[in-house]
N, C-alpha and C positions, 0 to 999 in steps of 0.2 A: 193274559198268560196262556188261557187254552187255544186261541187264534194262533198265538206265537208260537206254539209246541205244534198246530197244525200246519203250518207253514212249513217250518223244518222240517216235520214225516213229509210232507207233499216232496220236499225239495229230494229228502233222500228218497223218496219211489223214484222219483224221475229219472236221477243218477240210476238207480239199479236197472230200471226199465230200459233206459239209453244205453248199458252195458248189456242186454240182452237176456234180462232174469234169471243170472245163472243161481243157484241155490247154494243160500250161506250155511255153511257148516257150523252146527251147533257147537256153543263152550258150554260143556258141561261139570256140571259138580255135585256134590252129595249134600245132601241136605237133611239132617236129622232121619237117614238113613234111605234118603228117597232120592233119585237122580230126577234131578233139575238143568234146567240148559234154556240157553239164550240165541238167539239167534239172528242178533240188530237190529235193522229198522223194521221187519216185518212180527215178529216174537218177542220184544223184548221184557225183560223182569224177571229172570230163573221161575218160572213155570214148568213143570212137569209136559205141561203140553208142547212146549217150545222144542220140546225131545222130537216131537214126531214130525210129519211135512210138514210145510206149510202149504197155505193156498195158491202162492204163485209159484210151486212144485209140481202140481198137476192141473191149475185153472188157470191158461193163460190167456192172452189178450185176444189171439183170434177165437178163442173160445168162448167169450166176451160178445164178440161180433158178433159169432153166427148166434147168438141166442137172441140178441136184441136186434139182426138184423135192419129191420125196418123204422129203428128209433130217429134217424135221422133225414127221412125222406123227405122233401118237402109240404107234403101231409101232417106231419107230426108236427106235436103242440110244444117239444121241449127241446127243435134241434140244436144240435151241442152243446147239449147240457153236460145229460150222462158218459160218463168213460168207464173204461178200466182201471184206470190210473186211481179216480175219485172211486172206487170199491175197493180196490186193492189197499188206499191209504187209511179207509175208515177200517177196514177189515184188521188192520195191523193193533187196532186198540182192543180188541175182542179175542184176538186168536192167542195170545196167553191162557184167557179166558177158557177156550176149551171150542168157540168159533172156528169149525171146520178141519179144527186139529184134535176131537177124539177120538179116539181109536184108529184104524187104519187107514190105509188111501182112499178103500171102497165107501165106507163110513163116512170119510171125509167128505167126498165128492157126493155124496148124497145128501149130505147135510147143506153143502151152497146150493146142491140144486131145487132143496126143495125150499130156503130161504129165496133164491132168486125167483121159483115157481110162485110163491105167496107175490114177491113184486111185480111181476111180470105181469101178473093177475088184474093185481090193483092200479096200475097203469097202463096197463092198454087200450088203444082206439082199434084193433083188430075186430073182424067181422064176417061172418059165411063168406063174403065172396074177395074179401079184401086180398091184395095181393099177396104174396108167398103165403096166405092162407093167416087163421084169424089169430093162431100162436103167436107170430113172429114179428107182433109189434109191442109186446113190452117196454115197457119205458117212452111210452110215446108223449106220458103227459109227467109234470114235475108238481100241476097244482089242479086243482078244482075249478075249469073253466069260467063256469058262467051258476058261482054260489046261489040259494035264494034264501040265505039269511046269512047273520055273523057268527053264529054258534058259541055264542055267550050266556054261560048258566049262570044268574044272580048266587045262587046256594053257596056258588065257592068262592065269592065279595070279599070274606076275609083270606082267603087262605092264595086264590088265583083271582083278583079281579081284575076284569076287565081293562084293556086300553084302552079310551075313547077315541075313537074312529079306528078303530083295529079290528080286522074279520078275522077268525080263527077256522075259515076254512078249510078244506083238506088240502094239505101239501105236504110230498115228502116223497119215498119210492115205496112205506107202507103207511098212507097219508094219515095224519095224523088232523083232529078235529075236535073243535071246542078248546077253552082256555085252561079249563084242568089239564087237559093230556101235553097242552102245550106250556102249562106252569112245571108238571111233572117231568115232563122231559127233558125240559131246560135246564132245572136242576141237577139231574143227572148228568147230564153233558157238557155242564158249567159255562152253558150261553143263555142271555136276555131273550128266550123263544116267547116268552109271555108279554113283553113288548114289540117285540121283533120278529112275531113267527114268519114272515117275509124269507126271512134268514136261509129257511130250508126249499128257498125257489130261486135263492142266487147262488147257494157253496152246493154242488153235490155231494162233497166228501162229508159235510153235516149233513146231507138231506140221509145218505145212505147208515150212516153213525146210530142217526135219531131210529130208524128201522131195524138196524141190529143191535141196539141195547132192546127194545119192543122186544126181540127174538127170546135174546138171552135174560130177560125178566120177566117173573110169574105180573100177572095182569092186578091182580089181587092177594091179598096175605094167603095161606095155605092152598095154597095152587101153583101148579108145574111152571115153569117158562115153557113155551114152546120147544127150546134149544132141549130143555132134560127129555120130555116126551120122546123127541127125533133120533135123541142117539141114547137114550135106555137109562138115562139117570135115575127117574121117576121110577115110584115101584107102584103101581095102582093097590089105593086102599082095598078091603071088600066091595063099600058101597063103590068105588069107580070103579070093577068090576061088574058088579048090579049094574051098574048105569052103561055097560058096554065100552066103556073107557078105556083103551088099549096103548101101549107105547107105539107109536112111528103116526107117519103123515096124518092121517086124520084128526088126530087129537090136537095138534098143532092147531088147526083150522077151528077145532073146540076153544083150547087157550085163547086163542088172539082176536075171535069173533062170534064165540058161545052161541045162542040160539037165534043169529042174525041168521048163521049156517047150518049147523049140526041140529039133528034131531028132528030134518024136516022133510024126512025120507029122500026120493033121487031129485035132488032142487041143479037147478041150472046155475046159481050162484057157486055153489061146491062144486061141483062139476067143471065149471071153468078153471077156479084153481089146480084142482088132481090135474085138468088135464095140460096146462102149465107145467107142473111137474114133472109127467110124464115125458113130456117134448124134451124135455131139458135132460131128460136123463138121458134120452136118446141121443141128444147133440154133443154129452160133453163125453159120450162114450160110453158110460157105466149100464144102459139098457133100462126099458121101463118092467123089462122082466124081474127087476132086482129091486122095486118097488114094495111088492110084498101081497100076499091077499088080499081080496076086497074090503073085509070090516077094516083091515088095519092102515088103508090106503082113505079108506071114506070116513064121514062121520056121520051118515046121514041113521043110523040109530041109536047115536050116541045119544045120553041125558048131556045136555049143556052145564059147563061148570055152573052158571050163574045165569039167570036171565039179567037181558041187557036193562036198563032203561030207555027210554025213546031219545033218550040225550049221549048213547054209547057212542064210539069211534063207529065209524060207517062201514059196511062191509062191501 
């Protein structure tokens, strides 16, 4: 059934994309005194958020391009994988959600780029002297080339065990690793990932899905999503105040990979990300000036929500 319902969104992106993205006018209605609106195949389910843009309103497809420029070069590990088309379709399940459509345009547009910053990150073969320079290959890889184990924890036997002969390597556009993250997410997504993690190295539109639920889910029980952090949902307790804990980009980087990054003063692992970020904000127009001060862009004296295990998602 979730294959089926993914099919028809891919089919209706394509029709819109082939009519030239013009933007569907919301049907709105009142809803227990709250305007709700719909907006087809990119918003749909009377969401509050479906009131405001959407993503293919101000993120279009050459905008797409110039960010991942280099994704398709013949260098790269994943040519013709990644599109627009497969972000656009997986983004359309989220952006009810509050994915891109909270608050304003500016808001909005800072929220893909710093979502796509985190991927761009994590999939890159970019390097000092690399061509158009070491930003501009995001999305170069779709999996974990050349693993040196399977990344199968016995502890979760009951709950995720293991496939035999099945590696739970990193794959995805924010790769996902080990059989827990790929028992969990599959749930979520309502695909066989725990048999099948494969899955998110042949559909991009799941590869990018399994990445933007990650976003828009806290990692752990009382802890932020990344998504609340980014655009101000989160209210920092005291102690994540003490702990230097702030709303926007940094914290993100705290939710999604706690002390693999944050807390380890000016580390080259963080750094690459922000500066992903950065680049992006410059290319989709919004400026890296509107990024925000250094604590609230870094996390590098932040306390980590959690220390990892040696068995965490990889950073």
């Amino acid at each position: 059934m979730e294959a089926k319902c993914l099919v028809l969104l891919t089919m209706a992106v394509m029709l819109a994309l082939a009519n030239g993205q013009e933007s569907v006018k919301p049907v709105v209605k009142i809803v227990k005194g709250k305007k709700v609106c719909d907006r087809g195949w990119e918003c749909k389910g009377w969401s509050q958020y479906c009131c405001n843009q959407t993503i293919s309103d101000y993120f279009q497809t050459y905008q797409f391009e110039n960010l991942f420029a280099k994704r398709n070069t013949p260098v790269a590990h994943a040519v013709g994988f990644w599109d627009y088309r497969s972000f656009i379709t997986a983004a359309a399940r989220y952006q009810p959600h509050g994915f891109g459509t909270t608050g304003g345009k500016l808001q909005s547009m800072k929220e893909v780029a710093a979502f796509l910053g985190h991927v761009g990150s994590k999939t890159s073969c970019g390097y000092g002297v690399a061509t158009g320079g070491p930003l501009a290959w995001g999305l170069c890889y779709n999996k974990e080339m050349s693993p040196s184990k399977i990344y199968c924890d016995d502890y979760y036997k009951y709950t995720y065990p293991c496939t035999p002969g099945v590696s739970y390597h990193g794959r995805g556009a924010l790769p996902i690793y080990w059989n827990y993250n790929y028992g969990e997410t599959g749930e979520a997504l309502k695909v066989d990932l725990l048999n099948h993690p494969e899955y998110l190295e042949d559909n991009a539109t799941l590869a990018f899905q399994a990445a933007m639920w990650r976003w828009m889910t806290p990692v752990k029980k009382h802890q932020p999503s990344a998504h609340d952090v980014f655009v101000g949902n989160w209210k920092p307790t005291k102690n994540d105040t003490l702990a230097k804990r702030v709303p926007g980009f940094g914290t993100t980087m705290n939710v999604l990979y706690g002390d693999q990054v944050c807390g380890q003063g000016d580390s080259e692992s963080m750094n690459n990300i922000v500066s992903h970020y950065l680049y992006y904000l410059d290319l989709i127009g919004v400026g890296r000036e509107e990024a925000g001060p250094h604590d609230v862009l870094t996390c590098e004296e932040q306390e980590p929500f959690s220390v990892s295990p040696s068995s965490a998602t990889s950073s």
